[in-house]
N, C-alpha and C positions, 0 to 999 in steps of 0.2 A: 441186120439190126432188129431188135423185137420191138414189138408197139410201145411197150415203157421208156426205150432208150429215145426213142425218135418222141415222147413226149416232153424230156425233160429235159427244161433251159437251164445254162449253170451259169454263176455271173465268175468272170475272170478277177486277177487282181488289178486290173484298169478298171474295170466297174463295166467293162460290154458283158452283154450276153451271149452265149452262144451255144449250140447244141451240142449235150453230151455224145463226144465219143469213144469207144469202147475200145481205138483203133491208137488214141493217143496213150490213154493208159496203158494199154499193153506195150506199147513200145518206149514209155520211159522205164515200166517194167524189164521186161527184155536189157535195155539200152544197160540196165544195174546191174544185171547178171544171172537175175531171178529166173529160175528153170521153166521148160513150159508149163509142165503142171501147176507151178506154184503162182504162172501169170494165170492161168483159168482161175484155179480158185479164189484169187483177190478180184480178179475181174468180176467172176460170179458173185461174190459176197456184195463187192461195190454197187453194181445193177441193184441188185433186192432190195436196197437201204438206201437208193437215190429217192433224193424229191426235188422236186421244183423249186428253183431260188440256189440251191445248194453253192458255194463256192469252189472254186477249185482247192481251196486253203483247207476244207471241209475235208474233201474229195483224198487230197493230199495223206490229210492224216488218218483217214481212215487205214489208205494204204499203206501206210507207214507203219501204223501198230499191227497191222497185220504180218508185215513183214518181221519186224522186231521177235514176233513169236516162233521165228523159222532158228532164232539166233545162228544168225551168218552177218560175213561182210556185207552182205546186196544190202539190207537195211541202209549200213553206212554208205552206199555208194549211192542210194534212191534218195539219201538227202542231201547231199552233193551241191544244190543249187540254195538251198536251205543256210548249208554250211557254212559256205564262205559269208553270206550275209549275217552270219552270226560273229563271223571275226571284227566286225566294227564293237563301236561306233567310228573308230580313232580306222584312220584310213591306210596304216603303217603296216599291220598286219601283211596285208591284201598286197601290201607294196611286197614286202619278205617274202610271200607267196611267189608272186611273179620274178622275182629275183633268183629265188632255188630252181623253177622250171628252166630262166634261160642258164645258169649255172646246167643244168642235168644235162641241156643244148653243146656245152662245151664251151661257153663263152665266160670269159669274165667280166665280174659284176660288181656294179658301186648302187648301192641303195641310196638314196638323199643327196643326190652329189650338187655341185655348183655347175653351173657352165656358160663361158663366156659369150653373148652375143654382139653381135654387131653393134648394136643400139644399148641394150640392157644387159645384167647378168640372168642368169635364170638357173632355180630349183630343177631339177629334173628329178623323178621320182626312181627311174631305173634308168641306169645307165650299162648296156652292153656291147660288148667287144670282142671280135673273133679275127684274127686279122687285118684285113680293108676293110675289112663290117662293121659301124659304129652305129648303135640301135636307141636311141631317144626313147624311153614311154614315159609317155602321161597315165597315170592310171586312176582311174574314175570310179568309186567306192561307193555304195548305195547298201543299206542296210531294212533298205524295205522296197517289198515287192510293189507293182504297178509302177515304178519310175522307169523311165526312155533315157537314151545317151541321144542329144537331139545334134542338131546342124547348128547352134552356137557355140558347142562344143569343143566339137569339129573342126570351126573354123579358128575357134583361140591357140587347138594343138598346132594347126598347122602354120599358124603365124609365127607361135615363139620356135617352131621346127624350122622354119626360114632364118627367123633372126639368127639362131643357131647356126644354122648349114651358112651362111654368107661369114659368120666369123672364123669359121674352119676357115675357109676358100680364101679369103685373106691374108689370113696365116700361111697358107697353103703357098699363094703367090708369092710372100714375101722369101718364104725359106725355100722356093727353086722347086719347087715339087706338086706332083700330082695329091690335090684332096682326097681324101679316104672316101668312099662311099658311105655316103651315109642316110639314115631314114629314120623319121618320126612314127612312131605308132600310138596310138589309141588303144588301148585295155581298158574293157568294163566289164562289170561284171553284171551288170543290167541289158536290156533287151536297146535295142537302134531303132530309132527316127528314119522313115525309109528314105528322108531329106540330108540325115546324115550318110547314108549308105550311098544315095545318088551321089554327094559333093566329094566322097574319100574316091569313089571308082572313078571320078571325074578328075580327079587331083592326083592321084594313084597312091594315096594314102593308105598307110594299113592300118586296118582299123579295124578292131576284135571283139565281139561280145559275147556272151552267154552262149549265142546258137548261131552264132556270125562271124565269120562266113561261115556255108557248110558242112567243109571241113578246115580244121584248123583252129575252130571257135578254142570260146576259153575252157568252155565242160569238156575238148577232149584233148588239149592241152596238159588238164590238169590231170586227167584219168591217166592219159598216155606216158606220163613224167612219174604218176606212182605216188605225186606229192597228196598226200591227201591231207586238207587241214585237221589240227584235231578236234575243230568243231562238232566234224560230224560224227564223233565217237558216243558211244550211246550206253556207252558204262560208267561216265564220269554226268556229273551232275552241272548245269550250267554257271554256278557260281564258280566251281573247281575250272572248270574252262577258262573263263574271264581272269581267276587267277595266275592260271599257266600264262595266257597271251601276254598278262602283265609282267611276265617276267621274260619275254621275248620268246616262249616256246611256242613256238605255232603250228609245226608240222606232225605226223604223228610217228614221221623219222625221227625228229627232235624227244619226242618224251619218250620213247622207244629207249632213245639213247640217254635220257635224264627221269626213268622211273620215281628215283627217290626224292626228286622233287616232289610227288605226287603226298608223300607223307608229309610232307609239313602243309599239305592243304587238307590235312584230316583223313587219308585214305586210308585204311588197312590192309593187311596185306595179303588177304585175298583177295580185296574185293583189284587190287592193284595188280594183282595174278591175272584176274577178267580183262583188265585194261590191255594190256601184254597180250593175253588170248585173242583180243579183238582185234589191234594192231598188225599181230602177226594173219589175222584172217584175213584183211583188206591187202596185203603186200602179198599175200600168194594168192590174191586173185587178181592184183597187178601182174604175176607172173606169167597167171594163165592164162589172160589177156594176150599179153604182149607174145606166150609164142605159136599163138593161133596163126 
């Protein structure tokens, strides 16, 4: 670490401070797909233009327009965490997201379903199905950084997850037969309460967030599924996005396969050629990913 790094404090999106390091950046770098050479040079650039106080939000973007000049997928893939929180504010998107990933699982899926519990009826946001496997998510939508999935949370999923599982089991009795297995989960797309993380490993709740667990989190769920939202597409302008979403296109499989939607939100058709071009760059580096 050089004397300037080990000088400068950077404030997070919680508002702590904490010393730059040269170790994180590189390996969200890395983590996108950004070649060695091209993590030195943004690393290098970043170090020379630090100062004190700087934000990670800062920090971020520096590396981002840096990226963006390489014109590749990594751009899109280093805004990744970015992206999804650009699919709100409406929390339904985020729901479609998680519904195509356990869909790519092999499971079938009901967005917004009903379902009956013991006590009350209850919303469920994703509902999946694979055999004996009956999968509950709750999913937790945050469209700005510094927010926690905390331990009231936590505990509300796993109450209406009870209510639920006790009305199967009932049903289950009455018609002579073994209950399906089944599990509550927690999807977020925000960081965990270490109080939530204690009470789900305690409960044996599964419970997902951005970088939680380890492995399995929601950033490599979504990488590993291919789903990439088309948030994080960097040829289309944010308004044209907010329009796509509002017409239920959300993945970049989805406009991939509804280009010409793209024209009645004023695209032309080059610049609609780029969108295509970019599309296709992030799906053959899901390819090249997945046969590493």
């Amino acid at each position: 670490m050089t004397n300037k790094e080990t000088e400068i404090w950077i404030i997070k999106a919680s508002g702590k401070r904490e010393l730059f390091a040269k170790e994180k950046l590189e390996r969200s770098l890395s983590k996108a797909g950004a070649s060695k050479n091209v993590v030195e040079k943004i690393v290098s650039k970043t170090i020379a233009e630090l100062e004190d106080g700087m934000t990670t939000e800062q920090i971020y973007a520096q590396a981002f327009k840096e990226l963006r000049r390489t014109k590749s997928a990594v751009a899109s893939r280093y805004s990744l965490r970015k992206a999804v929180m650009a699919m709100g504010p409406s929390g339904f998107p985020f729901e479609q997201l998680l519904g195509a990933i356990f869909k790519s699982k092999g499971y079938k899926v009901e967005v917004g379903g009903i379902l009956q519990g013991a006590c009350i009826d209850h919303e469920v946001d994703v509902i999946a199905e694979k055999g004996e496997q009956h999968i509950f998510v709750e999913a937790k939508f945050h469209n700005q950084l510094g927010i926690k999935t905390d331990l009231k949370v936590a505990l509300y999923v796993q109450a209406r997850f009870q209510d639920i599982k006790k009305a199967h089991e009932i049903r289950a009795e009455k018609e002579g037969r073994k209950p399906h297995f089944h599990e509550g989960w927690l999807v977020t797309n925000t960081k965990l309460t270490s109080k939530a993380k204690e009470y789900s490993e305690c409960r044996g709740q599964v419970i997902i967030g951005w970088d939680y667990p380890k492995h399995g989190n929601l950033e490599e769920m979504i990488i590993e599924s291919g789903l990439h939202p088309l948030t994080c597409l960097t040829t289309i302008s944010d308004k044209q996005k907010r329009g796509l979403l509002e017409q239920d296109v959300v993945l970049c499989r989805d406009l991939k396969n509804n280009l010409h939607i793209l024209k009645t939100l004023g695209v032309v058709d080059d610049k609609i050629k780029e969108v295509e071009e970019e599309i296709d760059s992030i799906c053959k580096q899901h390819t090249r990913d997945s046969s590493r």
